[in-house]
mmCIF file of the N, C-alpha and C atoms, coordinates in Angstrom:
data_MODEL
# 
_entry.id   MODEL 
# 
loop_
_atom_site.group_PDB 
_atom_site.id 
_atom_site.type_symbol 
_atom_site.label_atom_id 
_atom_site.label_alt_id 
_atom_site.label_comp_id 
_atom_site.label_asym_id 
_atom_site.label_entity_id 
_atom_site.label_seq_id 
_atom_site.pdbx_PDB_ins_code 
_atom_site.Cartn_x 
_atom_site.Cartn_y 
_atom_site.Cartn_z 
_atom_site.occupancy 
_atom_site.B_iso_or_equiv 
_atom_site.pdbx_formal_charge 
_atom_site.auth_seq_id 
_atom_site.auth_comp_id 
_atom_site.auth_asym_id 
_atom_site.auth_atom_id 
_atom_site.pdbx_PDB_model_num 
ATOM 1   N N  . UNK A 1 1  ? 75.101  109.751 55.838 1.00 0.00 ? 1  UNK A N  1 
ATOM 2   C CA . UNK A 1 1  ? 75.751  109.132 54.724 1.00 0.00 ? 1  UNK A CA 1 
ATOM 3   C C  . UNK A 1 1  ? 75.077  107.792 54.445 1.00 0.00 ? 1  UNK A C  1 
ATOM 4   N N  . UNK A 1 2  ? 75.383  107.521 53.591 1.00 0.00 ? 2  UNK A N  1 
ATOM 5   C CA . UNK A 1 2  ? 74.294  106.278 52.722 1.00 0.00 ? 2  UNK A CA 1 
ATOM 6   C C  . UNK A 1 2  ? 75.175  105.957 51.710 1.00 0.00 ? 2  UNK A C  1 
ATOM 7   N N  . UNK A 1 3  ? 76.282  104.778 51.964 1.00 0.00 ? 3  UNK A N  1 
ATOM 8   C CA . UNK A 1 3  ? 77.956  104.434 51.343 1.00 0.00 ? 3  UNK A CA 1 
ATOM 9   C C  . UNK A 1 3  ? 76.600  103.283 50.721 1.00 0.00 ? 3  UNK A C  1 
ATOM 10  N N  . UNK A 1 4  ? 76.484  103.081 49.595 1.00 0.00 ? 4  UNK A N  1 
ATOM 11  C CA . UNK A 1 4  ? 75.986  102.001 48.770 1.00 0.00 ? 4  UNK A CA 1 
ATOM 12  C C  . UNK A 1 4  ? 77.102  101.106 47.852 1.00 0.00 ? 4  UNK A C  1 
ATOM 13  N N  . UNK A 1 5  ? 76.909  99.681  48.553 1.00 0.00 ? 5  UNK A N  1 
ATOM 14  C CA . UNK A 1 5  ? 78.395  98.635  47.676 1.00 0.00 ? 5  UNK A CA 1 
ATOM 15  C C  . UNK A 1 5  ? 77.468  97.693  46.691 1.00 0.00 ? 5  UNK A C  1 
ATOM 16  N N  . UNK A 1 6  ? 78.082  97.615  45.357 1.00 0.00 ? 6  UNK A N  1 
ATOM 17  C CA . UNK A 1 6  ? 77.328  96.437  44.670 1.00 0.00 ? 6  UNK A CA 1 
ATOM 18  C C  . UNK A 1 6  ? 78.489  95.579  44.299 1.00 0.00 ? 6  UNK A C  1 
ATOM 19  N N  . UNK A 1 7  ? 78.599  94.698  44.013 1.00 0.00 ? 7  UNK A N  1 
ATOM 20  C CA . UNK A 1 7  ? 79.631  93.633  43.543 1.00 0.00 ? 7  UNK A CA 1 
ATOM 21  C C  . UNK A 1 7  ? 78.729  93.271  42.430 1.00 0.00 ? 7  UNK A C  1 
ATOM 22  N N  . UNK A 1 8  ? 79.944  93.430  41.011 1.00 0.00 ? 8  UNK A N  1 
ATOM 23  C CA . UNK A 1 8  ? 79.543  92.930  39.701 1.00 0.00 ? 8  UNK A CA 1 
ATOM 24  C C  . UNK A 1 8  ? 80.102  92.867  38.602 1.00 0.00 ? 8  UNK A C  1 
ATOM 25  N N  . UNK A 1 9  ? 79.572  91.924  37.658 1.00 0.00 ? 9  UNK A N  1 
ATOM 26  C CA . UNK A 1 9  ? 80.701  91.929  36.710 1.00 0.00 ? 9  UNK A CA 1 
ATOM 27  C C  . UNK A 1 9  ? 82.515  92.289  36.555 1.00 0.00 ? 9  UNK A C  1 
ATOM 28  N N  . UNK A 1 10 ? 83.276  92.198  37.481 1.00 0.00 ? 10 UNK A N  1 
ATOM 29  C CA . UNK A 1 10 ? 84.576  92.036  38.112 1.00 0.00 ? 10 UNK A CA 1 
ATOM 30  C C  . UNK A 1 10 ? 85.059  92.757  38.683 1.00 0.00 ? 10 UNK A C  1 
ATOM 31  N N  . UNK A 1 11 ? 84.074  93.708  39.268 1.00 0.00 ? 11 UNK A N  1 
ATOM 32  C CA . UNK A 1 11 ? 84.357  95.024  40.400 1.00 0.00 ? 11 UNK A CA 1 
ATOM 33  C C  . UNK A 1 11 ? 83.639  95.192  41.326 1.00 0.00 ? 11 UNK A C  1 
ATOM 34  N N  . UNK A 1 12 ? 83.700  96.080  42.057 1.00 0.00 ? 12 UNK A N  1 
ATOM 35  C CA . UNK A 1 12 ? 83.209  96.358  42.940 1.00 0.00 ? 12 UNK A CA 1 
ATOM 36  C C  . UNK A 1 12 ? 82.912  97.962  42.993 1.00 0.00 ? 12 UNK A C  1 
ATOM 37  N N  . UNK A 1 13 ? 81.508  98.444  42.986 1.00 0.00 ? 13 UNK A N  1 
ATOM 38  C CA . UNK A 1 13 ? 81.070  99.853  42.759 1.00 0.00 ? 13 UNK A CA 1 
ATOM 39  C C  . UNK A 1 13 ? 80.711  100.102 44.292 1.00 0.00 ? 13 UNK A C  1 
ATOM 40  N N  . UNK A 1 14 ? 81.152  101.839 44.516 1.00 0.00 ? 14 UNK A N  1 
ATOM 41  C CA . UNK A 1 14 ? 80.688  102.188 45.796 1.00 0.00 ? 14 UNK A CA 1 
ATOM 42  C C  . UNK A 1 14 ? 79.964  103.390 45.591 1.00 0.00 ? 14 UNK A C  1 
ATOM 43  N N  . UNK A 1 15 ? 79.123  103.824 45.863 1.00 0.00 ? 15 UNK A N  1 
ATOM 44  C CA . UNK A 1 15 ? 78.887  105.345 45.365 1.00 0.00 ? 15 UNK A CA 1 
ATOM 45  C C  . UNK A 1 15 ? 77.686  105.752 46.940 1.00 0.00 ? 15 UNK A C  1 
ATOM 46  N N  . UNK A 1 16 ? 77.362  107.105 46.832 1.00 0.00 ? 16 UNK A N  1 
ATOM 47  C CA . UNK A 1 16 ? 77.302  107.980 47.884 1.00 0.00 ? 16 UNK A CA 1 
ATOM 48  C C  . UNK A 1 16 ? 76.309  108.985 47.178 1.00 0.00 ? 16 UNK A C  1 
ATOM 49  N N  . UNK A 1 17 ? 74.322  108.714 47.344 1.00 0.00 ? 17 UNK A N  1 
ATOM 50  C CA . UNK A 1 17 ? 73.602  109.227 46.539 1.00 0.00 ? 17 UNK A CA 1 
ATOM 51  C C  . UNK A 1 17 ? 73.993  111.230 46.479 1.00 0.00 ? 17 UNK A C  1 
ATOM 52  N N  . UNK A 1 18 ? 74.321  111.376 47.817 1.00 0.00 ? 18 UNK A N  1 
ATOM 53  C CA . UNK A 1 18 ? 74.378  113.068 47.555 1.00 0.00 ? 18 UNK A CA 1 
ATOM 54  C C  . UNK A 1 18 ? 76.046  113.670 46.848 1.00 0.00 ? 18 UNK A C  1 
ATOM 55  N N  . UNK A 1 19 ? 76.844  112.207 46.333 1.00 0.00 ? 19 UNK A N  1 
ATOM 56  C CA . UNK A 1 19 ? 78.249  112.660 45.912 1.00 0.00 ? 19 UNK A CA 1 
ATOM 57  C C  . UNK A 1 19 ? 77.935  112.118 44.049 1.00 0.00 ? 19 UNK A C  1 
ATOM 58  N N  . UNK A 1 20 ? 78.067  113.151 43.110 1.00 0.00 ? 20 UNK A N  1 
ATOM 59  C CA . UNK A 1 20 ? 77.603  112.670 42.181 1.00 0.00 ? 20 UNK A CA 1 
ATOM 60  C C  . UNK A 1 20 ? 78.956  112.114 41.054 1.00 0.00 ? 20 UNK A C  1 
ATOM 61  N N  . UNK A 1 21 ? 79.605  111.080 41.568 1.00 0.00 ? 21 UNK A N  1 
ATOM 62  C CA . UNK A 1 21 ? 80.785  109.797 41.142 1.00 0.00 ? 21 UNK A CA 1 
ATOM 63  C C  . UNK A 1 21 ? 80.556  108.527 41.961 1.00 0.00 ? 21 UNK A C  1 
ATOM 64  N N  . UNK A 1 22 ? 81.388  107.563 40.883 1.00 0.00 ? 22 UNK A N  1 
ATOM 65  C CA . UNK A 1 22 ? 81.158  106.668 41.223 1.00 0.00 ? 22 UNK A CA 1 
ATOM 66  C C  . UNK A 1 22 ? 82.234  105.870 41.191 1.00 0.00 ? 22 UNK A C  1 
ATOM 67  N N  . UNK A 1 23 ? 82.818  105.626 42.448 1.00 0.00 ? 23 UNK A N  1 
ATOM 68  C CA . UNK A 1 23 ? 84.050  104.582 42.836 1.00 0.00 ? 23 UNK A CA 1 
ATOM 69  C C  . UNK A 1 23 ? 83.766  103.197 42.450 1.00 0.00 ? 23 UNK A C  1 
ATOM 70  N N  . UNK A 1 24 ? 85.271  102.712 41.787 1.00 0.00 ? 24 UNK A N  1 
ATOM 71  C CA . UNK A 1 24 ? 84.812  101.150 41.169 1.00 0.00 ? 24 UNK A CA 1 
ATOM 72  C C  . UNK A 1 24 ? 86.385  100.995 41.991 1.00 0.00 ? 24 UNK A C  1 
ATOM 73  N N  . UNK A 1 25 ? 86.518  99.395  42.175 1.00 0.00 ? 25 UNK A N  1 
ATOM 74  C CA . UNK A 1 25 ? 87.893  98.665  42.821 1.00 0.00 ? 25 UNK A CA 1 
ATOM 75  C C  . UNK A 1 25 ? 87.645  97.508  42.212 1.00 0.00 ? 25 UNK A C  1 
ATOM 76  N N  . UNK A 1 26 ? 88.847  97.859  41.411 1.00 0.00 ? 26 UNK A N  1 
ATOM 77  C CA . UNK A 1 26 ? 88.869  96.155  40.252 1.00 0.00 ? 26 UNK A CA 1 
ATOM 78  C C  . UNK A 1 26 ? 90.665  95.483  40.839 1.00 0.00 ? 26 UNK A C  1 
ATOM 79  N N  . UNK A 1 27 ? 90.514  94.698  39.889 1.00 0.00 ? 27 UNK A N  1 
ATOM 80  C CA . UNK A 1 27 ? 91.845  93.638  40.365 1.00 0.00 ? 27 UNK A CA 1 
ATOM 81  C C  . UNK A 1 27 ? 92.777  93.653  39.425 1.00 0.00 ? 27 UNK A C  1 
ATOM 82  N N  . UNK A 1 28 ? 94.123  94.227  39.476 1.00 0.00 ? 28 UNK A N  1 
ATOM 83  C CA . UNK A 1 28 ? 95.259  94.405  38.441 1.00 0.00 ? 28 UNK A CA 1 
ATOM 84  C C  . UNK A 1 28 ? 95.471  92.924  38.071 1.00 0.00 ? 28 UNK A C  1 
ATOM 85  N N  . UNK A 1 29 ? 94.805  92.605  36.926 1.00 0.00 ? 29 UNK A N  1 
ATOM 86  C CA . UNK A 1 29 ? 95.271  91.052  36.627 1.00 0.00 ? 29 UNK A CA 1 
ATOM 87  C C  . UNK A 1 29 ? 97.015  90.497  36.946 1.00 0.00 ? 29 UNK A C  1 
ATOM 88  N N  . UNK A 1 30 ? 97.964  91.913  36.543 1.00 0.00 ? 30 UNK A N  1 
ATOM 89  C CA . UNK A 1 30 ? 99.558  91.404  36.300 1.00 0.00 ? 30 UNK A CA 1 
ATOM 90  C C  . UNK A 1 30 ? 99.894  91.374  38.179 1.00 0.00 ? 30 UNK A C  1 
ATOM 91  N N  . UNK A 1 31 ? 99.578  92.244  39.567 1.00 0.00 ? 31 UNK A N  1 
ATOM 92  C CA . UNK A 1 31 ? 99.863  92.532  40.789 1.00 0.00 ? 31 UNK A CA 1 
ATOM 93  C C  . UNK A 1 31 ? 98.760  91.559  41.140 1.00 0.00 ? 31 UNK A C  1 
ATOM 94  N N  . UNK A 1 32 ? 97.928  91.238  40.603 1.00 0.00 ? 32 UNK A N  1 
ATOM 95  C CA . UNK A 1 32 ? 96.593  90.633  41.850 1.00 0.00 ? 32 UNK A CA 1 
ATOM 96  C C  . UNK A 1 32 ? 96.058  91.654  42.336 1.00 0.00 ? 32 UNK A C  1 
ATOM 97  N N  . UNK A 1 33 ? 96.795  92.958  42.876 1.00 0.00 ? 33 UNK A N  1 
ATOM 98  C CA . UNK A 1 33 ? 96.180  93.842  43.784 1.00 0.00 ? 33 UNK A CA 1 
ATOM 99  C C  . UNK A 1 33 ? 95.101  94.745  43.372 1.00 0.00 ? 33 UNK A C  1 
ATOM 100 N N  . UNK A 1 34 ? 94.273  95.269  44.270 1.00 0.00 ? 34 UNK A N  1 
ATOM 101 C CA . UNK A 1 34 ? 93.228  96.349  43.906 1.00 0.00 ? 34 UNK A CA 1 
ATOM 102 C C  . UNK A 1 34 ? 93.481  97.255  43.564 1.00 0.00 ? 34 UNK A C  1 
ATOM 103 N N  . UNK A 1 35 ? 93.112  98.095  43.053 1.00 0.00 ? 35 UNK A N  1 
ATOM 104 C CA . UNK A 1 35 ? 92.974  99.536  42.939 1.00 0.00 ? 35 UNK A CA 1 
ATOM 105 C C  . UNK A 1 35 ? 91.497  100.502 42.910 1.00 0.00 ? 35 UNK A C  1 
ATOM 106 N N  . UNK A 1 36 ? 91.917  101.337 43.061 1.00 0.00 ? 36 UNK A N  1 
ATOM 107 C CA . UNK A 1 36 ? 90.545  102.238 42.930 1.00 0.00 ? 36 UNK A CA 1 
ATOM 108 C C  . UNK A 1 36 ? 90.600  103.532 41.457 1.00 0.00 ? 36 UNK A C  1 
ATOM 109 N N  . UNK A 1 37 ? 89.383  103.481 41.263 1.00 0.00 ? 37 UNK A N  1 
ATOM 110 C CA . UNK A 1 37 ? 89.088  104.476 40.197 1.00 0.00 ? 37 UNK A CA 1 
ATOM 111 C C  . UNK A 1 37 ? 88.111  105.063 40.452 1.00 0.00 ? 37 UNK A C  1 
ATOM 112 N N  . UNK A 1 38 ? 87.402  106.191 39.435 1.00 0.00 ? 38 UNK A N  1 
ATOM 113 C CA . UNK A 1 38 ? 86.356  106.733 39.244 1.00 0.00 ? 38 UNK A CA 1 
ATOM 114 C C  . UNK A 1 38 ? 85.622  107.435 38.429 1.00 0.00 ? 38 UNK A C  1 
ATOM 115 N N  . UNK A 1 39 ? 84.591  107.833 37.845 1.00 0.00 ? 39 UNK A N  1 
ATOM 116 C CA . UNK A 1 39 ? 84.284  108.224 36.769 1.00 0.00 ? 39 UNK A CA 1 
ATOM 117 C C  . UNK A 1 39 ? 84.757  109.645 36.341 1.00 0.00 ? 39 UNK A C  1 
ATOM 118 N N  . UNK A 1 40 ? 85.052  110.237 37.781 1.00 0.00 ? 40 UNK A N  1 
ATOM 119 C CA . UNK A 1 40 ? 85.341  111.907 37.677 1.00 0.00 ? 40 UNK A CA 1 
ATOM 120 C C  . UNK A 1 40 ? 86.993  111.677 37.771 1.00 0.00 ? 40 UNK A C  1 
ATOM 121 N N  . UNK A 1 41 ? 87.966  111.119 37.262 1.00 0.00 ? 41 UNK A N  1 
ATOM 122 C CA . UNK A 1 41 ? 88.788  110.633 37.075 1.00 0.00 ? 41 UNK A CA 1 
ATOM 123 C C  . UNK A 1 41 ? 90.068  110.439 38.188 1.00 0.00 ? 41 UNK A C  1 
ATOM 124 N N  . UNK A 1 42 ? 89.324  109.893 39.498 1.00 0.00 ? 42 UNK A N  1 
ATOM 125 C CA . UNK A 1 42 ? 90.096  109.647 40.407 1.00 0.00 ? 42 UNK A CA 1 
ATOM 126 C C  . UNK A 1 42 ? 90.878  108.408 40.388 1.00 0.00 ? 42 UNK A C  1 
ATOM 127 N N  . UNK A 1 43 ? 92.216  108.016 40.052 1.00 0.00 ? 43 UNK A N  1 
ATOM 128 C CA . UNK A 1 43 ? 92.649  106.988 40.014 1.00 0.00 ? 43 UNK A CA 1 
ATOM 129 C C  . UNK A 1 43 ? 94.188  106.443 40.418 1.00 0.00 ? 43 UNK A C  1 
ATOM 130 N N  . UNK A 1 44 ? 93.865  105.173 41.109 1.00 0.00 ? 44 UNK A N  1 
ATOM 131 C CA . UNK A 1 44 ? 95.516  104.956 41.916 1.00 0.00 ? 44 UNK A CA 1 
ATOM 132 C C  . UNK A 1 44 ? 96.179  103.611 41.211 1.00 0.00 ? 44 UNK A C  1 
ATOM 133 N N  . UNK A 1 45 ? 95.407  103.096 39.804 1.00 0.00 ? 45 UNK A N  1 
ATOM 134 C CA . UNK A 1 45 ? 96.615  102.145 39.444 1.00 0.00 ? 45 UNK A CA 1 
ATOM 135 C C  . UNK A 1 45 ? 97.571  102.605 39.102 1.00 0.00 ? 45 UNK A C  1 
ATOM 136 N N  . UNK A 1 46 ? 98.328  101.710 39.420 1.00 0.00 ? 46 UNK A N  1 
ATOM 137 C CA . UNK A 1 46 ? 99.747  102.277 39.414 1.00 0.00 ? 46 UNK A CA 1 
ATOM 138 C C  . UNK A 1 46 ? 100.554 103.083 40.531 1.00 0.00 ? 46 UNK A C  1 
ATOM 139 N N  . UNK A 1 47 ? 99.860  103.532 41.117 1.00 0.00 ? 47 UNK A N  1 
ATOM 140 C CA . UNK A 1 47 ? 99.889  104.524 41.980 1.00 0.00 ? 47 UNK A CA 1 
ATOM 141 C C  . UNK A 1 47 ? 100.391 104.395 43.620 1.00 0.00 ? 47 UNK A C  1 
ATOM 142 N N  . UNK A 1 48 ? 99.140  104.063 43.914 1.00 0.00 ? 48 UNK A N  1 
ATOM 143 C CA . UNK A 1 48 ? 98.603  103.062 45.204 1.00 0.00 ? 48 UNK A CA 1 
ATOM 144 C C  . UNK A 1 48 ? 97.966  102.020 45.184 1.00 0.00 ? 48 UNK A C  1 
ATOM 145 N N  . UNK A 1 49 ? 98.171  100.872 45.163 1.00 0.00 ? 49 UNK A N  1 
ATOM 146 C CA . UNK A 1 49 ? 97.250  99.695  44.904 1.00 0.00 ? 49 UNK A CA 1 
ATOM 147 C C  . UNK A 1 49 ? 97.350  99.112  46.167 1.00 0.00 ? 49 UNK A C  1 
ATOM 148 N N  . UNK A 1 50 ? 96.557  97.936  46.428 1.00 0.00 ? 50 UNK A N  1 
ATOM 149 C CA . UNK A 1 50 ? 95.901  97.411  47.821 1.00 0.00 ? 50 UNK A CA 1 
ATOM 150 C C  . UNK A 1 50 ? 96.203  95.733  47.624 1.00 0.00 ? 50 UNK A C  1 
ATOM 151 N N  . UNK A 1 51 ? 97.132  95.318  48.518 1.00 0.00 ? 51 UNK A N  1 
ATOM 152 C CA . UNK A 1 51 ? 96.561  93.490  48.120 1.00 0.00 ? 51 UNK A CA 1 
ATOM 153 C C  . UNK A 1 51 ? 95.390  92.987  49.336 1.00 0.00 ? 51 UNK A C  1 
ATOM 154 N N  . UNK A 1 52 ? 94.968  93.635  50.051 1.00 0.00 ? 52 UNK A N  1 
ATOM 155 C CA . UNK A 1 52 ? 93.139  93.566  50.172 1.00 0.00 ? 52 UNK A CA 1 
ATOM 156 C C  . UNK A 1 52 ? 92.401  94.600  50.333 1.00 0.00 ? 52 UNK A C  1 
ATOM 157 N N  . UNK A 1 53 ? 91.464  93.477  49.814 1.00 0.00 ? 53 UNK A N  1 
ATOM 158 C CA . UNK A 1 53 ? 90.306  94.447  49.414 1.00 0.00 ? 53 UNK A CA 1 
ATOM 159 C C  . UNK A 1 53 ? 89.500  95.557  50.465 1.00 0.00 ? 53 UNK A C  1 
ATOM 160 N N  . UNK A 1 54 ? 89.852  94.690  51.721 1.00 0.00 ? 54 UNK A N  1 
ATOM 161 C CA . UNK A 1 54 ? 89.229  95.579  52.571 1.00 0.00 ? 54 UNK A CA 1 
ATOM 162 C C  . UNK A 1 54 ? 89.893  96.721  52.849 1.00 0.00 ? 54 UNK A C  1 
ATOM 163 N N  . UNK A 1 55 ? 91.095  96.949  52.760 1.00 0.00 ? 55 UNK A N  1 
ATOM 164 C CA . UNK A 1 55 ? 91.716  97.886  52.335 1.00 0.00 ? 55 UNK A CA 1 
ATOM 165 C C  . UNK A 1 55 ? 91.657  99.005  51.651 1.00 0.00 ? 55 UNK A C  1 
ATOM 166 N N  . UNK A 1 56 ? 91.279  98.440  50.190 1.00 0.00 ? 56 UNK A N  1 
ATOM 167 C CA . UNK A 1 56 ? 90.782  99.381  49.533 1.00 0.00 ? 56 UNK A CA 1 
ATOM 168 C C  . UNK A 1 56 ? 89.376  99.799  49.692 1.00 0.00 ? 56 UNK A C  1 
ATOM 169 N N  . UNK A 1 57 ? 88.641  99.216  50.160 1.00 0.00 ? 57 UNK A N  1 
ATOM 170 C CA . UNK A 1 57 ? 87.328  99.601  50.650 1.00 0.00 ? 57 UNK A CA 1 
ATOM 171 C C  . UNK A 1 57 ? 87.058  100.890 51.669 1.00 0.00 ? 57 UNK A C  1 
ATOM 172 N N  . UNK A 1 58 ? 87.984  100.488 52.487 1.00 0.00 ? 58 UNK A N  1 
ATOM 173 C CA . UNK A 1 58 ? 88.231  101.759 53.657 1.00 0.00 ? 58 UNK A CA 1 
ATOM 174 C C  . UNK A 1 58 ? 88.666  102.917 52.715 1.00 0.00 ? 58 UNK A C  1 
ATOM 175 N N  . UNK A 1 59 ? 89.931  102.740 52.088 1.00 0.00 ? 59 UNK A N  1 
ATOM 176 C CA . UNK A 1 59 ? 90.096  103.995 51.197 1.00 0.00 ? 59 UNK A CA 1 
ATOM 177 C C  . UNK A 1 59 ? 89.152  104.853 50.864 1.00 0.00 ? 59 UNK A C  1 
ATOM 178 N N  . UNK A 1 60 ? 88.445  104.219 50.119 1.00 0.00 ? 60 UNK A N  1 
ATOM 179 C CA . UNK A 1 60 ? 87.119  104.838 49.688 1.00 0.00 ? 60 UNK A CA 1 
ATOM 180 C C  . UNK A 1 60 ? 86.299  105.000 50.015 1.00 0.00 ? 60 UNK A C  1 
ATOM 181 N N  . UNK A 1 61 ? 85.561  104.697 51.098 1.00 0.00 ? 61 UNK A N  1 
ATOM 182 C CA . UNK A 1 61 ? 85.164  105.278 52.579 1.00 0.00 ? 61 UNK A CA 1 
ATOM 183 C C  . UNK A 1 61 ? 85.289  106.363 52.608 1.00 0.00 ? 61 UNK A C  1 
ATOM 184 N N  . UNK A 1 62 ? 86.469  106.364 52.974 1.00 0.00 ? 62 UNK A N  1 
ATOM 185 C CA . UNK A 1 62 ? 87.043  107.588 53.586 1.00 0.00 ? 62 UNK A CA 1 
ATOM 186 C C  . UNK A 1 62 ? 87.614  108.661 52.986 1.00 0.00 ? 62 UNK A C  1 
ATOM 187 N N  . UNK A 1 63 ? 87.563  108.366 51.294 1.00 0.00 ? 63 UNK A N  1 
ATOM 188 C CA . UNK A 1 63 ? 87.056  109.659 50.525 1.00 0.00 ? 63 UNK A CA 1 
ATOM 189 C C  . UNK A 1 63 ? 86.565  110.116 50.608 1.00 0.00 ? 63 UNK A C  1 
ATOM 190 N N  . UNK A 1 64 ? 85.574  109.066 50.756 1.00 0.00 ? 64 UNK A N  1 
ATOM 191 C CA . UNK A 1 64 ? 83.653  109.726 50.290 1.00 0.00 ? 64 UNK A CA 1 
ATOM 192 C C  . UNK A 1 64 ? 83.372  110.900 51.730 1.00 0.00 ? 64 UNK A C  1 
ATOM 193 N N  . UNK A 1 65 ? 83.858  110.061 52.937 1.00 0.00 ? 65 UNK A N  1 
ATOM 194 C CA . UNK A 1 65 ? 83.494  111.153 53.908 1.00 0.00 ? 65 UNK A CA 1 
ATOM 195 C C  . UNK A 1 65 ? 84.287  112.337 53.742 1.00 0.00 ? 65 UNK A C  1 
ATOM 196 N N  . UNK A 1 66 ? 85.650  112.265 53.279 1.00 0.00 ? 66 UNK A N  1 
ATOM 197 C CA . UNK A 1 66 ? 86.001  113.656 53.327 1.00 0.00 ? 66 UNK A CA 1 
ATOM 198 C C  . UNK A 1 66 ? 85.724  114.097 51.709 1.00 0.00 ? 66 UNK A C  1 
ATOM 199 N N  . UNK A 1 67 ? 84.959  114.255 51.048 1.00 0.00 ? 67 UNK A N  1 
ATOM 200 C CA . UNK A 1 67 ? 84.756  114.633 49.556 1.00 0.00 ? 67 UNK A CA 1 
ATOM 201 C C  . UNK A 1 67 ? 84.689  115.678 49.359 1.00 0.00 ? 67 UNK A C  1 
ATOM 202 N N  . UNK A 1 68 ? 84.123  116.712 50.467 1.00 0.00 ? 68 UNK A N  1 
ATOM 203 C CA . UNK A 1 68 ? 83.384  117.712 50.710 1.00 0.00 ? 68 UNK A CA 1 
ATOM 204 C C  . UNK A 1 68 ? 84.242  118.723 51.859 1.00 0.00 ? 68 UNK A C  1 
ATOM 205 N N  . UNK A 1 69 ? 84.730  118.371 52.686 1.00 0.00 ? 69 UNK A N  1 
ATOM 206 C CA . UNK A 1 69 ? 85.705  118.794 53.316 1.00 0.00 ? 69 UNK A CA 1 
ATOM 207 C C  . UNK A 1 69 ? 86.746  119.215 51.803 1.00 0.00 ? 69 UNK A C  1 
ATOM 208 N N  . UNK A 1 70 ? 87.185  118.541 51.426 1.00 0.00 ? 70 UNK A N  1 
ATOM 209 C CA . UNK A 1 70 ? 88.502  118.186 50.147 1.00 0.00 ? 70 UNK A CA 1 
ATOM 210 C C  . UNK A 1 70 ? 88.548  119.173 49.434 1.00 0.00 ? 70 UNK A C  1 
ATOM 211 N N  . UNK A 1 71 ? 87.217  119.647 49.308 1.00 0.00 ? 71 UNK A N  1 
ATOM 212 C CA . UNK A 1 71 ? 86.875  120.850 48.569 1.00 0.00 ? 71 UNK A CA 1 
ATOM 213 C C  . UNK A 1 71 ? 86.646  122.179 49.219 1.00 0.00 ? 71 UNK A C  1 
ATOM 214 N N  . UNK A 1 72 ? 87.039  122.393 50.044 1.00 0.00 ? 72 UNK A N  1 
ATOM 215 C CA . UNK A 1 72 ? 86.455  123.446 51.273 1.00 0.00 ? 72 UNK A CA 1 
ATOM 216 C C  . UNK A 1 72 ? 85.121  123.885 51.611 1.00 0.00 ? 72 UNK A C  1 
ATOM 217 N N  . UNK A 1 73 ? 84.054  122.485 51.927 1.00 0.00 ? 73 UNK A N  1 
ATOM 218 C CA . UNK A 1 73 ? 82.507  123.110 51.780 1.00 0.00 ? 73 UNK A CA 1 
ATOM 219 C C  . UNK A 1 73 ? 82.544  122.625 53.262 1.00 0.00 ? 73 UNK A C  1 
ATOM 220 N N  . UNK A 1 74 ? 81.123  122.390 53.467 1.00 0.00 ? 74 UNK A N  1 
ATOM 221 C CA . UNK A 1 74 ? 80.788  122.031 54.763 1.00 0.00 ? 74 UNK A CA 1 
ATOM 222 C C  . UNK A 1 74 ? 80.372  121.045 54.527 1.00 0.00 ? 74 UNK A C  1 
ATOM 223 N N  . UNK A 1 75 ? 80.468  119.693 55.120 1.00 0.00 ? 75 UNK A N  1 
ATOM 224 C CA . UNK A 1 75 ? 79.382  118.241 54.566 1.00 0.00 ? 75 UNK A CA 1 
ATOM 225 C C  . UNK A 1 75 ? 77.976  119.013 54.512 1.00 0.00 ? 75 UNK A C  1 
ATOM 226 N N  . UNK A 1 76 ? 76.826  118.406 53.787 1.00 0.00 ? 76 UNK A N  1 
ATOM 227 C CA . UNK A 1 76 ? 75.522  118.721 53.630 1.00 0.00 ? 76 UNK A CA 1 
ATOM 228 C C  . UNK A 1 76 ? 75.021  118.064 54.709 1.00 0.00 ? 76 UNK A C  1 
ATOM 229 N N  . UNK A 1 77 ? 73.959  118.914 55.339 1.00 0.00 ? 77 UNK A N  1 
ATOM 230 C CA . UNK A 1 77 ? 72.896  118.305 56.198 1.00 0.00 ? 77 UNK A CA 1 
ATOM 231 C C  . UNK A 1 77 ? 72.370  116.841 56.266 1.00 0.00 ? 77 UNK A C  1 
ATOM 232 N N  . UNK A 1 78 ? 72.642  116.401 56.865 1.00 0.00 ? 78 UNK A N  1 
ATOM 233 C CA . UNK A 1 78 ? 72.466  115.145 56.716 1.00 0.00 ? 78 UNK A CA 1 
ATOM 234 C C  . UNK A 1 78 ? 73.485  113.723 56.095 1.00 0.00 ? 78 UNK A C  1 
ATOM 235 N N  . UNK A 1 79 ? 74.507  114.677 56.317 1.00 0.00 ? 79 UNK A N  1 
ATOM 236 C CA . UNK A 1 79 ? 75.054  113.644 55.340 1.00 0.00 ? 79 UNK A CA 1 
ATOM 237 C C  . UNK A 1 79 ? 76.385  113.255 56.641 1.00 0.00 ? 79 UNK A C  1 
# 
């Protein structure tokens, strides 16, 4: 696995080259707290939100490792 973090413009992107989405954790201006989203429309505002970040960081972690499990495959070689 190869978990890649960028911090930018008021989020925070995580993405996973052999998982093809891309996790963002922005900041509920009205809670303060985090949340997580994604382009393939995974999303917990409202939902589940985080008042830290490292928190939500692990979350998404630990998607990414089970992404593939989640779906009933086998992780890929190498990953």
């Amino acid at each position: 696995m190869k978990i890649q973090t960028k911090i930018g413009y008021g989020k925070l992107t995580i993405t996973e080259p052999m998982i093809e989405d891309v996790y963002q954790i922005e900041q509920n201006e009205e809670t303060n707290k985090f949340y997580i989203w994604s382009e393939n429309g995974y999303n917990t505002l409202g939902i589940v939100e985080y008042a830290d970040l490292d928190k939500a960081i692990q979350h998404v972690k630990k998607t990414i490792k089970t992404y593939f499990l989640d779906r009933g495959e086998e992780n890929p070689k190498g990953f």
